[in-house]
C-alpha positions as CSV (number, residue, x, y, z in Angstrom):
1,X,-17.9,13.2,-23.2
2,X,-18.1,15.6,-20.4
3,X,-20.3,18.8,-20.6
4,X,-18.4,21.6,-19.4
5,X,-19.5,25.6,-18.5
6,X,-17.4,28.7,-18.1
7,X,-19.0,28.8,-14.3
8,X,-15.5,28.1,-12.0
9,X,-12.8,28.2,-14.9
10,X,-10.2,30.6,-15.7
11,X,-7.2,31.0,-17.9
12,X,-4.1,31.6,-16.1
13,X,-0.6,31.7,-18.0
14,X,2.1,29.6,-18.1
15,X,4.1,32.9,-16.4
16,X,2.0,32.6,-13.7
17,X,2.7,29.1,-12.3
18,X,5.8,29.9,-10.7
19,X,3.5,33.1,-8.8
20,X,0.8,30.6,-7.9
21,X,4.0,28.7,-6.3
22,X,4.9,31.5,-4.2
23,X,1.6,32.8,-3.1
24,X,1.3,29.0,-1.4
25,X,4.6,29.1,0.0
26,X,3.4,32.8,1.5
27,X,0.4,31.1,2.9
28,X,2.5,28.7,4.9
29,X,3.2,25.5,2.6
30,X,5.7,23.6,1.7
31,X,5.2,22.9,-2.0
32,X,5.8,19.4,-3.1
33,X,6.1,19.4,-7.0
34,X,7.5,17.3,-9.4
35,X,11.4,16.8,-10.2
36,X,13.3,14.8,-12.8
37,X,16.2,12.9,-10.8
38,X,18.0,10.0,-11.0
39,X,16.2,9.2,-14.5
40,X,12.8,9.5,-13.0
41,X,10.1,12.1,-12.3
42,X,9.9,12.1,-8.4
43,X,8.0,14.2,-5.8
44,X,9.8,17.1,-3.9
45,X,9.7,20.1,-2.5
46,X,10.2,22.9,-4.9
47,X,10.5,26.8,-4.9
48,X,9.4,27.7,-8.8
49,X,8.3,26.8,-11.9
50,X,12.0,26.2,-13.4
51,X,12.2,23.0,-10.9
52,X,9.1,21.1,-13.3
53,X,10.1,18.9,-15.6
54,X,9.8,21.2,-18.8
55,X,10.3,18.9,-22.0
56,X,10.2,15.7,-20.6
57,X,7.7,12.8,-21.1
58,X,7.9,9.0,-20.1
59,X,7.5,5.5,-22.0
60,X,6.3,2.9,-19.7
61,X,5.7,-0.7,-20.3
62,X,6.0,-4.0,-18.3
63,X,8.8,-3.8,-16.2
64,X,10.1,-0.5,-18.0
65,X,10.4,3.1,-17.6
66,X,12.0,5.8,-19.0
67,X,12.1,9.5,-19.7
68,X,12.6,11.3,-23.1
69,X,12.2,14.8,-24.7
70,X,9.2,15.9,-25.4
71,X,8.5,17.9,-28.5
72,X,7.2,21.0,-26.6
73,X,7.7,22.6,-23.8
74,X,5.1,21.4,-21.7
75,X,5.7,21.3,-17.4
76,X,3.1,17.8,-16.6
77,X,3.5,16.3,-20.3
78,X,3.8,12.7,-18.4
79,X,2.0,10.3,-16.3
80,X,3.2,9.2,-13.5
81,X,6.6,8.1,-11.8
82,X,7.7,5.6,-8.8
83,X,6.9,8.2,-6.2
84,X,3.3,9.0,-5.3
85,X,1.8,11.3,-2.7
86,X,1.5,8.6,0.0
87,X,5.2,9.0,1.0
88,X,4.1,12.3,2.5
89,X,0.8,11.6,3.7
90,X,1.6,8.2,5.0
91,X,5.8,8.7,6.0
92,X,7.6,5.4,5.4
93,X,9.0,6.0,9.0
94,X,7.2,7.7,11.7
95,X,8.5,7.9,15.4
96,X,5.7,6.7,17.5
97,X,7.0,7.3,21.2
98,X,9.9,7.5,23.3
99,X,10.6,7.0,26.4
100,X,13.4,7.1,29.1
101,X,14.2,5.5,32.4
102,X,12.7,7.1,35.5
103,X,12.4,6.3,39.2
104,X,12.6,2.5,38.4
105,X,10.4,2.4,36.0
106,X,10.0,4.6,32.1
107,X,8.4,7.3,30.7
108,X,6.8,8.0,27.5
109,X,8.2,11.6,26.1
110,X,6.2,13.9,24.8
111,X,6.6,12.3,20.8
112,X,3.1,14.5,18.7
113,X,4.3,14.3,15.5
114,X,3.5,17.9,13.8
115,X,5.0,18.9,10.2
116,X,7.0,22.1,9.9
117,X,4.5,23.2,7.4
118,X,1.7,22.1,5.5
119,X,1.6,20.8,2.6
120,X,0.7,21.8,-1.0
121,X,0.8,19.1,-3.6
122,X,1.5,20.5,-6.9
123,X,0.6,17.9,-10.4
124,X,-1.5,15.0,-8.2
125,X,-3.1,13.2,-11.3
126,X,-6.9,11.9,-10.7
127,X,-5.2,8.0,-9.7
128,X,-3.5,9.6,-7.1
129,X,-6.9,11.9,-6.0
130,X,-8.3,8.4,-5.9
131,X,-5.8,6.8,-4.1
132,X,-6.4,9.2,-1.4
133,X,-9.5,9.1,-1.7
134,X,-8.9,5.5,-0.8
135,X,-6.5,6.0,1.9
136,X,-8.9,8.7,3.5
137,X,-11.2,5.6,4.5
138,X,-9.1,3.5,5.1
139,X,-6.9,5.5,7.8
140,X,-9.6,8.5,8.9
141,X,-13.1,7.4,7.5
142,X,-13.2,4.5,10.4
143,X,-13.7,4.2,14.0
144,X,-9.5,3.8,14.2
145,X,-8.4,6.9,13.1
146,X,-4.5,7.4,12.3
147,X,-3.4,10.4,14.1
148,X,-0.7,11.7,11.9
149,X,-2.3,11.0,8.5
150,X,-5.3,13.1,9.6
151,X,-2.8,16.0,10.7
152,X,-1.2,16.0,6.9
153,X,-4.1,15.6,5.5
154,X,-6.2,18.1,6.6
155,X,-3.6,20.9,6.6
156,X,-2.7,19.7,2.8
157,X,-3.8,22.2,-0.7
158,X,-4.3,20.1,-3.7
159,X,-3.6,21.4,-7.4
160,X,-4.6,18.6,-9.5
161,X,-2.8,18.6,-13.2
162,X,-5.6,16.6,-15.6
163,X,-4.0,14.2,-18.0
164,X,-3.8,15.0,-21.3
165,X,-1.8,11.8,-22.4
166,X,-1.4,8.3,-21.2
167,X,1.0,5.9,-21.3
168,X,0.9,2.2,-22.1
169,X,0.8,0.9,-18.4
170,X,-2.4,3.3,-17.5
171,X,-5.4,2.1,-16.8
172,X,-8.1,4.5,-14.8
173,X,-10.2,5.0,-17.7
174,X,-11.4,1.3,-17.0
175,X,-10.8,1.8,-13.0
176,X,-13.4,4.8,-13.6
177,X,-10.9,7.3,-11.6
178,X,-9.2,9.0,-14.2
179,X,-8.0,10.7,-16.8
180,X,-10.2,13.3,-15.5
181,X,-9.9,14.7,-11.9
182,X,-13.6,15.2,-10.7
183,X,-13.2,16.3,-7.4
184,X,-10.7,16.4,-4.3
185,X,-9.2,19.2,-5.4
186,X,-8.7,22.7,-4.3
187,X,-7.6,23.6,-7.7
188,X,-7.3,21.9,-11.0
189,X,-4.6,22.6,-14.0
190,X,-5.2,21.6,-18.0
191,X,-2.0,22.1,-19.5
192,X,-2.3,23.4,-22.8
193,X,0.3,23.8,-25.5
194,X,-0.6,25.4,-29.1
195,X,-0.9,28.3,-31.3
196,X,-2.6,29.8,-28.8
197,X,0.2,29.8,-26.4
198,X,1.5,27.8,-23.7
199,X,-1.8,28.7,-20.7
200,X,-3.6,26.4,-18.1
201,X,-7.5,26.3,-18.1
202,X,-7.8,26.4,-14.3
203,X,-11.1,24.7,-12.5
204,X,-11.7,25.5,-8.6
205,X,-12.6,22.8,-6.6
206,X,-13.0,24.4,-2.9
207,X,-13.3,27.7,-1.1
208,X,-9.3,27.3,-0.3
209,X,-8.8,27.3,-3.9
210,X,-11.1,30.0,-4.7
211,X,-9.2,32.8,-2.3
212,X,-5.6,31.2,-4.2
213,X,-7.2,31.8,-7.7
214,X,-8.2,35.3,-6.5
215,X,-4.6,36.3,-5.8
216,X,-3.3,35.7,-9.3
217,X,-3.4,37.4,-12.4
218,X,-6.5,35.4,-15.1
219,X,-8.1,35.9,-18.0
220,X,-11.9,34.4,-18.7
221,X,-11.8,31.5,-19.7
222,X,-13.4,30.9,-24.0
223,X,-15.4,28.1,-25.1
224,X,-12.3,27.6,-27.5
225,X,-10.3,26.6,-24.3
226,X,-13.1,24.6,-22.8
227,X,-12.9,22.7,-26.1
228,X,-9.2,22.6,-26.2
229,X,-9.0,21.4,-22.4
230,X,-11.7,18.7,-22.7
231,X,-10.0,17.6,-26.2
232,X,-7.0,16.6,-24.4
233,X,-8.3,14.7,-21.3
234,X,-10.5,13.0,-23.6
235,X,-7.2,11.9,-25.7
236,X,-5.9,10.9,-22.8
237,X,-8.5,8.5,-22.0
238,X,-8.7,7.1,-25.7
239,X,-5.0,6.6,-25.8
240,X,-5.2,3.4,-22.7
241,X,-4.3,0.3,-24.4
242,X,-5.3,-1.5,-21.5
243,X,-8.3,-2.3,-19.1
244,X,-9.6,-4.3,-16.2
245,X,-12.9,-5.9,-16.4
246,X,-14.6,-4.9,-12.9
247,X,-17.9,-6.5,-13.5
248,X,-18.0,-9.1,-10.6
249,X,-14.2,-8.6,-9.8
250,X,-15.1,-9.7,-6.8
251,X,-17.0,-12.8,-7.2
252,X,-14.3,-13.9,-9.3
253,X,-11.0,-13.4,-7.4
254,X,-12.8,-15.8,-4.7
255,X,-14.1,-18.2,-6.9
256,X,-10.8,-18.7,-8.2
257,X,-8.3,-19.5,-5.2
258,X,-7.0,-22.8,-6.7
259,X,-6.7,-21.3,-10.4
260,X,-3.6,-22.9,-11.9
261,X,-2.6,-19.1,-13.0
262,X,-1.4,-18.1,-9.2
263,X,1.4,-21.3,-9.9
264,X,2.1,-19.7,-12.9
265,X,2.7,-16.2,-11.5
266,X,5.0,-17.8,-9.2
267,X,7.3,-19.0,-11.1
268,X,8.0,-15.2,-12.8
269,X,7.1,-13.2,-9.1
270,X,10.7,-12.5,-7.3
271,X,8.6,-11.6,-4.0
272,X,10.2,-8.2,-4.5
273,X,7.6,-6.2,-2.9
274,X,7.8,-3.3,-5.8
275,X,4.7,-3.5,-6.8
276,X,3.3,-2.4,-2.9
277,X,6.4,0.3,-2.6
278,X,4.7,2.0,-5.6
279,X,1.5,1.6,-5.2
280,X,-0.2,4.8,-4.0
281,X,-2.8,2.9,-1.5
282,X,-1.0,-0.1,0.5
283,X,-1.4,0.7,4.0
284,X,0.3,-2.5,5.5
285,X,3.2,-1.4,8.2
286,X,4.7,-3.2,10.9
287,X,6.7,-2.2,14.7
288,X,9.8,-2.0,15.4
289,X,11.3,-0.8,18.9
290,X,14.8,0.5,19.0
291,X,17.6,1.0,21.6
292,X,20.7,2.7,21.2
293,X,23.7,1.3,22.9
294,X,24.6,5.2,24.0
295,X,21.5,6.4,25.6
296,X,19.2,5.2,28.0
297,X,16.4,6.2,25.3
298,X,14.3,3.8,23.7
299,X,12.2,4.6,20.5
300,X,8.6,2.8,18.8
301,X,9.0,3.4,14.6
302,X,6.6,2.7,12.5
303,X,7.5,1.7,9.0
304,X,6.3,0.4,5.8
305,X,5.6,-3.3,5.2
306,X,4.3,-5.3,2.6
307,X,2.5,-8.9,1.9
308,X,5.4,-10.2,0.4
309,X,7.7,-9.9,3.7
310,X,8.0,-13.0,5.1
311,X,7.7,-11.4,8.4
312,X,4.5,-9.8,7.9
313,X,2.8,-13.1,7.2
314,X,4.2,-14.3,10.4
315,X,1.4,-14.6,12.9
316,X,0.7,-16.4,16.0
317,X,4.0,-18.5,16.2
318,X,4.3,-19.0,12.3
319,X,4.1,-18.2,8.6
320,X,0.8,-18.3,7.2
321,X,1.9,-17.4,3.4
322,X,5.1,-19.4,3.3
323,X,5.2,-19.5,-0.5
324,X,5.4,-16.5,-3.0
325,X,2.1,-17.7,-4.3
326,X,0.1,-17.4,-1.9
327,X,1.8,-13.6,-1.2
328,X,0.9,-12.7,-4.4
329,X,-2.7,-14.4,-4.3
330,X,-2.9,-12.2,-1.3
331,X,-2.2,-8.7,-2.5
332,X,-4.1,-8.8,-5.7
333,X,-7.0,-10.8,-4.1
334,X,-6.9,-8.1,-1.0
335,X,-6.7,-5.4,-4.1
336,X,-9.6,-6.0,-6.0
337,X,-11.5,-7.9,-3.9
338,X,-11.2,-8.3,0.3
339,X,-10.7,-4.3,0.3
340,X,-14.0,-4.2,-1.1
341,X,-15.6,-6.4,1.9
342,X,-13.4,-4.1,4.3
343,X,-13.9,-0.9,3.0
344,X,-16.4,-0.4,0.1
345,X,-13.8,0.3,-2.9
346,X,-11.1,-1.5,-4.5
347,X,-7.8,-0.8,-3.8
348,X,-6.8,-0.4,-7.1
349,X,-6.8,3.2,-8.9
350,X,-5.6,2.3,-12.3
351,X,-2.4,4.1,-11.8
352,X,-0.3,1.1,-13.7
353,X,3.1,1.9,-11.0
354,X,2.7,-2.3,-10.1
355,X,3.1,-3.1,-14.0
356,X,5.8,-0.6,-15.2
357,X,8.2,-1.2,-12.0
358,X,7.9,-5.0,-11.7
359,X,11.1,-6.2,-12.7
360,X,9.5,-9.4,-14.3
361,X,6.8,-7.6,-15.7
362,X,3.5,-9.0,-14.1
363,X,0.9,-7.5,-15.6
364,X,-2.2,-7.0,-13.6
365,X,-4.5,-6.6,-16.0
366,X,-3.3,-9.6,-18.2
367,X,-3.5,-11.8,-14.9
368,X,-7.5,-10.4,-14.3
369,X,-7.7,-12.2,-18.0
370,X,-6.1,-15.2,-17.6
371,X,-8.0,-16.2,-14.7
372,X,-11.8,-15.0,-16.4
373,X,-11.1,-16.9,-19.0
374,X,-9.7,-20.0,-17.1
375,X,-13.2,-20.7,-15.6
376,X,-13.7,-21.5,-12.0
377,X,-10.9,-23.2,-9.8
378,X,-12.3,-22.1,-6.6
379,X,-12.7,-23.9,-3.0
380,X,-16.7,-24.4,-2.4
């Protein structure tokens, strides 16, 4: 249990959300929120409170989601959906250059990439804090820094919304990044719902988030509301029916190579790529150059890739993961082990996105299992 004081908390009302909404969108962002659509709970941009999904929560399991009524009123009473914050951060498809004929030769057109606005991320649960946490190293916290990530980034506010449920498929409590959102934050939201009304205990995490606090109408924050608030991450946490054994994750993911489980996930994994669509840290993209037949302009994209392409494991003249084994050896080794030689973390948040929208229902965490207690089957 967390020990928490009164220092940086306040109590702001339910009423106020949509104000806190427009006070960003006076400051200059676009606010990204969450939206039910298409049977889902998606991220886009919003203009007020009435856009949340008030009422609804999700059931997720192996290769199922879905939405249902809640039984109050509550705006973030679910986990988290298909989206996640990367498709903003890191765009599917980003224009890297252009360029045009000129004086027998090309050149390259002035192409800086530079958002309309910057961002504000409204509900980012404390997976997804991770996950960019993650993705932070990976694309800025290196000698190779990725221009246009860093641009979003740094221009982007945070309002973190703690968990105070968890669904079936979660599993940060054993990832040690969640249910509570620790940091990364400019400011952080515990929805509470109860006799005592419909409020949000509200924790600042930067200066940013201080000066946004300042502008909105609060009320001290209780030790009854401290309670309340802590009570319901806390349930949140005890609610995970599921876990991943870390200790020596590592050690065993390469000691295990040969394991007869990777032929068994093979003959259930469709190579779909889902499971790297929807998770919040894959990084993997690949090239493409384009030409169009009524211009003399040609055009460099960048766009999203994944393991399980065949054309991504295409190097040097030929395929190097020819069979969906080996492409699913690959990300899940490269999750929870190989990102730890390359960049000091797992790549793995506990989020539970590659579980609930597998359409064969690979579970990661039952996989982790099979091979601990199948002994060693690695190469020496």
């Amino acid at each position: 249990m967390i020990t928490v004081t009164e220092e940086h908390y306040r109590v702001l009302r339910a009423d106020e959300l949509t104000k806190l909404i427009e006070l960003l969108s006076r400051k200059g962002h676009e606010i990204i929120g969450p939206c039910v659509r298409d049977g889902a709970i998606v991220y886009e941009p919003i203009e007020s409170s009435a856009q949340l999904p008030a009422g609804w929560t999700d059931e997720q399991e192996r290769g199922c989601y879905r939405l249902k009524h809640s039984q109050d009123q509550a705006w973030f009473g679910y986990t988290v959906g298909p989206d996640s914050w990367k498709k903003y951060l890191l765009p599917a498809e980003v224009r890297l250059w252009s360029a045009e004929p000129w004086s027998g030769t090309f050149r390259i057109l002035n192409n800086e990439v530079r958002p309309k606005q910057a961002y504000a991320f409204l509900g980012v649960r404390a997976c997804d804090l991770a996950a960019i946490k993650v993705q932070d190293r990976v694309l800025i916290g290196d000698k190779y820094r990725d221009a246009t990530y860093e641009r979003l980034r740094q221009s982007a506010f945070i309002v973190a919304v703690q968990c105070t449920h968890a669904a079936a498929t979660c599993i940060c409590a054993s990832m040690g990044t969640g249910p509570r959102a620790r940091c990364g934050f400019d400011l952080a939201l515990t929805e509470l719902v109860g006799p005592a009304g419909h409020r949000f205990v509200v924790q600042t995490g930067s200066e940013r988030g201080d000066e946004v606090l300042a502008g909105l109408e609060t009320a001290p924050v209780t030790g009854a509301d401290l309670r309340d608030a802590e009570a319901a991450v806390d349930r949140a946490a005890s609610e995970q029916v599921r876990s991943i054994d870390t200790a020596g994750i590592k050690e065993l993911l390469y000691q295990n190579f040969d394991h007869p489980r990777w032929d068994n996930i093979a003959t259930r994994c469709l190579t779909c790529a889902n499971c790297t669509m929807v998770c919040p840290t894959c990084f993997c993209t690949t090239v493409e150059d384009v030409t169009y037949l009524t211009s003399h302009q040609a055009e460099r994209w960048r766009r999203w890739d994944s393991c399980f392409t065949l054309s991504f494991s295409y190097i040097h003249g030929g395929n190097v993961r020819t069979s969906g084994k080996a492409r699913y050896r690959q990300w899940m080794t490269h999750k929870l082990a190989s990102w730890i030689d390359q960049f000091g973390t797992m790549g793995c948040v506990g989020c539970g996105r590659c579980i609930a929208w597998c359409p064969v229902g690979i579970d990661i965490t039952e996989e982790v299992r099979a091979l601990r207690e199948g002994g060693n089957h690695g190469k020496p």
